[in-house]
N, C-alpha and C positions, 0 to 999 in steps of 0.2 A: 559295654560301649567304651571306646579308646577313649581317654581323656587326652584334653587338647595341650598343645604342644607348653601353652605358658603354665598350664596347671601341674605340667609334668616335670617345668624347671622352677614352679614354686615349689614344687615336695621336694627337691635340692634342700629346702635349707628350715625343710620341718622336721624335729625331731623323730626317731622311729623308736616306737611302745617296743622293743624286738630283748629282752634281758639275753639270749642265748648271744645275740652281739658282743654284748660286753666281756665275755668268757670266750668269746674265737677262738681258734688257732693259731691267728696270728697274732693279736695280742697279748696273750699268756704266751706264747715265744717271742714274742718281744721283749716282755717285762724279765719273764725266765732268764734272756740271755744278759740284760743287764742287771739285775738283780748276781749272776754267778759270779758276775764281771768284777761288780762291787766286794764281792768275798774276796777274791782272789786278789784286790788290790789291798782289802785290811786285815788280808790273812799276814802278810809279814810285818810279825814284831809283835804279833795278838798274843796279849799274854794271858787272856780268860779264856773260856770255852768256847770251843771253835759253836759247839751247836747255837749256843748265844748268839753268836757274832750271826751265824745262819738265819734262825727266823729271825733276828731283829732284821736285818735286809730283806728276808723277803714277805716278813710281817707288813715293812712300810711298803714296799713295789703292791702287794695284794692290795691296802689302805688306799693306795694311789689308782690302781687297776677299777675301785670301785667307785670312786669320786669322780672319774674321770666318766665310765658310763652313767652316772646317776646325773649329772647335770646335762649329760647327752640326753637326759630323755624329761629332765624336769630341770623346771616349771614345763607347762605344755606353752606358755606366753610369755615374749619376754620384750621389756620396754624396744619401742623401734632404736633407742640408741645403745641399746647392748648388743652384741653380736654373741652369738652364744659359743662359737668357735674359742671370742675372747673370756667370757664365763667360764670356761672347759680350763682354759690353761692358766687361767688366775689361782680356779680354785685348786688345780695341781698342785702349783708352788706353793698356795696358803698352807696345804695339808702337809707338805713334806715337814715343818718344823714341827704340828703337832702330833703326827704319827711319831715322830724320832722321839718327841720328849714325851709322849705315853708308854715307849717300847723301853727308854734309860728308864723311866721310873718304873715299870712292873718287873724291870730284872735288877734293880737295887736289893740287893740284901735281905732280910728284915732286922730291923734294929739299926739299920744301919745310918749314917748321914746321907742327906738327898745326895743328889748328884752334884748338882749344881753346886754342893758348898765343897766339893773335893775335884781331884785332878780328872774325873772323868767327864765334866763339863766341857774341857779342850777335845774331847771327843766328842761329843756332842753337838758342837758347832763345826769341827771340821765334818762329821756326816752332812750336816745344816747345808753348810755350805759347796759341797759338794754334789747334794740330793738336788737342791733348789736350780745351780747350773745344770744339770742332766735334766731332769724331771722335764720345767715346761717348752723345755725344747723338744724332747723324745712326744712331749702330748703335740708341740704343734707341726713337728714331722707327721706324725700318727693320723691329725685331723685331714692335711696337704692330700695324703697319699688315700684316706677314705673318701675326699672331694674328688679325687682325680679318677677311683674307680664310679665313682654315681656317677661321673659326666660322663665318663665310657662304657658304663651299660647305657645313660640316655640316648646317648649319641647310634646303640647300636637298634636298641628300642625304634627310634626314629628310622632307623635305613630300613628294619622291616617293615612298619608302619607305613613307609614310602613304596616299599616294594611293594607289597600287599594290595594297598592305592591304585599303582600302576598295574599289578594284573588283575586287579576287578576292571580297571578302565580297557584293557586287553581283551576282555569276554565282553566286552557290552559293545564292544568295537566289532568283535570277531561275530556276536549276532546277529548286530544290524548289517552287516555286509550279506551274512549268510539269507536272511528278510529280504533285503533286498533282491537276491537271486530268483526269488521263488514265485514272488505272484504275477508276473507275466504269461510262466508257461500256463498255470492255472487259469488264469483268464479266456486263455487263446483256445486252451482242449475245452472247455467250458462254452466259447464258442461255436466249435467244431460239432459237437454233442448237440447243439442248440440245431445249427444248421440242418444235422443228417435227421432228429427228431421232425422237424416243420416240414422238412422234402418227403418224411415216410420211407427213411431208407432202412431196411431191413439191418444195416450194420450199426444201426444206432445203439442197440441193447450189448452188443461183445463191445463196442468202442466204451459205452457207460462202465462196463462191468472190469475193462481195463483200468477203466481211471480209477474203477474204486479200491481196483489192488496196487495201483501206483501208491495211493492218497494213505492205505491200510502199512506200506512201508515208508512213509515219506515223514506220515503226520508224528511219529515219537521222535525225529531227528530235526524238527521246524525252527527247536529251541538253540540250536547251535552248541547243543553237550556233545560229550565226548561221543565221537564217530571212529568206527575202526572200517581196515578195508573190507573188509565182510561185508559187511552193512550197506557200503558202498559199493557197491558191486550190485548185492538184492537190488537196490533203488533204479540203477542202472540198466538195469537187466526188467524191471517194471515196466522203467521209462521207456526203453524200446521194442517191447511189446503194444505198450501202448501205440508208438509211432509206428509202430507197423503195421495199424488196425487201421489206424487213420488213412495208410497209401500201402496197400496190401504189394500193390505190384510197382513198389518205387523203392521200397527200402527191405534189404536185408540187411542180417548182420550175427557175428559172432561175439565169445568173449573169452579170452584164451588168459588164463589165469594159473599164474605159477604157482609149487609148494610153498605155502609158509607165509603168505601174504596176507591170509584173511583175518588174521589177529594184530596187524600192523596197526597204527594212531594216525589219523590225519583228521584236517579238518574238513566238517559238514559240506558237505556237496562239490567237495575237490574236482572228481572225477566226472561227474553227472552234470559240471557244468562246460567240460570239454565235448561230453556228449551233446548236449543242448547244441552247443555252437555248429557243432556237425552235422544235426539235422537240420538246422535256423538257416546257415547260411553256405553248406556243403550242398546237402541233397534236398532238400526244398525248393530252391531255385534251379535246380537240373533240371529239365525235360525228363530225360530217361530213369533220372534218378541217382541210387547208388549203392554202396554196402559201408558199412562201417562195421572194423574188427577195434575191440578193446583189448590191449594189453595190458598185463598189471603182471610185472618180476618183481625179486629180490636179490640185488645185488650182493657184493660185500661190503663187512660193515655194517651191515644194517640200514644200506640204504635201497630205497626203492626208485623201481622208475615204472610212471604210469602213462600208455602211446593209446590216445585215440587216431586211426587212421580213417580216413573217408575217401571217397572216389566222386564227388561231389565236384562243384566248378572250380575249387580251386582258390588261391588267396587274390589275382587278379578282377577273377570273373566276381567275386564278393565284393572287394572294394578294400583287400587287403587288409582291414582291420576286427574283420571278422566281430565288430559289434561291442557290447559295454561289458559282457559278464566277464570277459578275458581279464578286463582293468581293472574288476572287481576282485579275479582269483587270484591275479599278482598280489593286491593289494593283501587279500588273506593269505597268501601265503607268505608275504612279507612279516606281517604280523606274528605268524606262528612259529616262523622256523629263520627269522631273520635273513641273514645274505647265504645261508646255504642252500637253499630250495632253489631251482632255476624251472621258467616255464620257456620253452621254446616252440616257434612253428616254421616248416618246411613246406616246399614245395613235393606232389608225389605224381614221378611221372606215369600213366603221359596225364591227368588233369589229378585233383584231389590233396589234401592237406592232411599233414600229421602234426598233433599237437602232442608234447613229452613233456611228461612233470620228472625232477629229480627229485629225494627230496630223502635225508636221513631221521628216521625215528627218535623222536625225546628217549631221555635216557628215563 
C-alpha cells in the first residue's frame, strides 16, 4: 500500500538503519579527496615520515567518516529541540581534536616526552585548527546536498504516484463509457427475440442463435481491457449478422480489411459503435433500407484509419447528430489517444453517411 504523502515527507527526517550509506561512493571520495588535499598541503617542510603524516590524515577523515554516519543513525529518538542534522555536525567538530590528539600520541616515540610538552604540540593545533574549519562545514555541505537528493526522489516518487492515480482514474473512465455503449442494443435484440418468439415466427431460433454468438464474442471485451483490431472486427462482423437476421431483406453488407490491421490497439467498441449508429439511424429508418461496407487500413506511421459507410437516410434525414454513442466515442477517444485521434462524418452521395476514425497506435 503507498504511504501517504505526510508520512513520506516525515521519513525526510527519520534516520535510515542503512550502514552501506555510510561507506558510499560518494562519501569516501569526498573524505578521500580531502584527506590527499590535507597531505599535499603538510607535505611542504614535513620533516618525519611522510607515511606518518599519511594515515594520521586519513586515520582522522575515516574517525570523522564514522561519527558522522553513527549519529546519522543513532539514537533512533532525539529531543524535539535537537535537530540531528545539528547532532551530526557538532559531533564532527567535537571528534576532529580527539582523533588528532589520539593519532600525536600513538605516533609519539616510546620513551619519549608527550607531545604536548615539545614543539610538536604547534602542530597539533595547527591540524586542530585547520580540521575543525574544514570538518563541519564539509559534514554540513554533505547533509545540504543528502536533503536535497530525498526531496528529489520524493518529489519524483510523488509525480508517479500522481501518474499512476491519473491512469487508474483513466481506465475507470474509459469503462464506464465503454458500459455505457452496450446495454441498449442488448435490450432492444432482447426485445426483438421476445417479439418474433410471442408472433411464432420461425426466425426466432437463427435470430436467438445470432445473439448468442454476438454475446459469445462481445462478453470477454464488456470490461473495457485491452482490445485489438481483430477482436474488433469479430464483434462487428457478429453484430451484423445478427442485424441482418433481424431485416434479411433491408440490410447488407461487407468488411474490407487491410494487411496488418488485426494486431493494431484501440479502444473497446471503437468500431462497433460507428456500426451501431449506421444501422440505429442510417438503415433503420430507410424504407428500402441499405448496405454498409466497413473499412479498416493502415497508413503510415502507424496510423489507422477506420470508414464505416452506409446508404441509409443520411445526416439530414436522422436529425444530423446521428444520436449519443458518437459523443460517447469522441469522448473515448479523447481519453485514449488525446488530440491526435479525429472522428469525422460526411455526406455520401446520392443519400448515406461515412463515419472515419484517424487514429496512431500507442507506442
Amino acid at each position: 500500500m503507498t504511504s501517504s504523502p505526510y508520512a513520506q515527507l516525515k521519513a525526510l527526517a527519520e534516520p535510515t538503519s542503512n550502514w552501506r550509506a555510510v561507506f558510499s561512493w560518494r562519501r569516501v571520495r569526498t573524505v578521500t579527496i580531502i584527506c590527499a588535499l590535507f597531505v599535499l598541503l603538510f607535505s611542504f617542510g614535513w620533516n618525519g615520515s611522510m607515511w606518518h603524516l599519511v594515515a594520521r590524515v586519513f586515520g582522522v577523515g575515516l574517525a570523522l567518516l564514522l561519527v558522522f554516519g553513527l549519529f546519522e543513525q543513532w539514537p533512533r529518538r532525539l529531543p524535539r529541540w535537537l535537530a540531528r542534522w545539528a547532532l551530526q555536525v557538532a559531533a564532527v567538530g567535537a571528534t576532529v581534536p580527539l582523533a588528532l590528539f589520539l593519532a600525536f600520541l600513538l605516533s609519539n616515540a616510546p620513551g619519549a616526552l608527550p607531545f604536548w610538552k615539545t614543539a610538536r604540540l604547534e602542530g597539533y593545533m595547527t591540524f586542530t585548527f585547520l580540521g575543525m574549519l574544514v570538518a563541519p562545514w564539509t559534514a554540513l555541505a554533505a547533509l545540504l546536498r543528502q536533503r536535497e537528493a530525498k526531496v528529489e526522489k520524493q518529489a519524483i516518487d510523488f509525480e508517479l504516484e500522481r501518474s499512476e492515480m491519473a491512469r487508474q482514474a483513466l481506465d475507470a473512465r474509459m469503462r464506464l463509457l465503454t458500459a455505457q455503449a452496450q446495454p441498449h442494443f442488448l435490450f432492444n435484440t432482447l426485445a426483438n427475440v421476445q417479439a418474433l418468439v410471442e408472433g411464432g415466427s420461425p426466425r426466432a431460433p437463427k435470430l436467438l442463435q445470432s445473439l448468442t454468438g454476438y454475446l459469445r464474442a462481445a462478453v470477454p471485451r464488456l470490461d473495457g481491457s485491452a482490445n485489438t483490431l481483430g477482436q474488433e472486427l469479430e464483434l462487428v462482423r457478429a453484430y451484423l449478422e445478427l442485424m441482418q437476421m433481424r431485416m434479411p431483406d433491408r440490410l447488407t453488407f461487407a468488411l474490407h480489411v487491410g494487411p496488418g490491421v488485426h494486431l493494431l490497439s484501440c479502444p473497446p467498441m471503437t468500431l462497433l459503435t460507428l456500426v451501431e449508429n449506421a444501422v440505429q439511424h442510417g438503415i433503420d429508418p430507410s424504407e428500402e433500407g441499405g448496405r454498409i461496407d466497413v473499412h479498416a487500413e493502415l497508413l503510415e506511421a502507424r496510423r489507422c484509419r477506420l470508414r464505416v459507410v452506409d446508404t441509409g437516410v443520411g445526416l439530414q434525414a436522422s436529425g444530423g447528430g446521428l444520436g449519443t454513442g458518437l459523443a460517447a466515442l469522441r469522448e473515448r477517444l479523447l481519453w485514449a489517444y488525446g488530440g491526435s485521434a479525429t472522428l469525422t462524418l460526411s455526406e455520401v452521395t446520392p443519400h448515406g453517411v461515412q463515419a472515419t476514425i484517424e487514429f496512431s497506435e500507442k507506442p
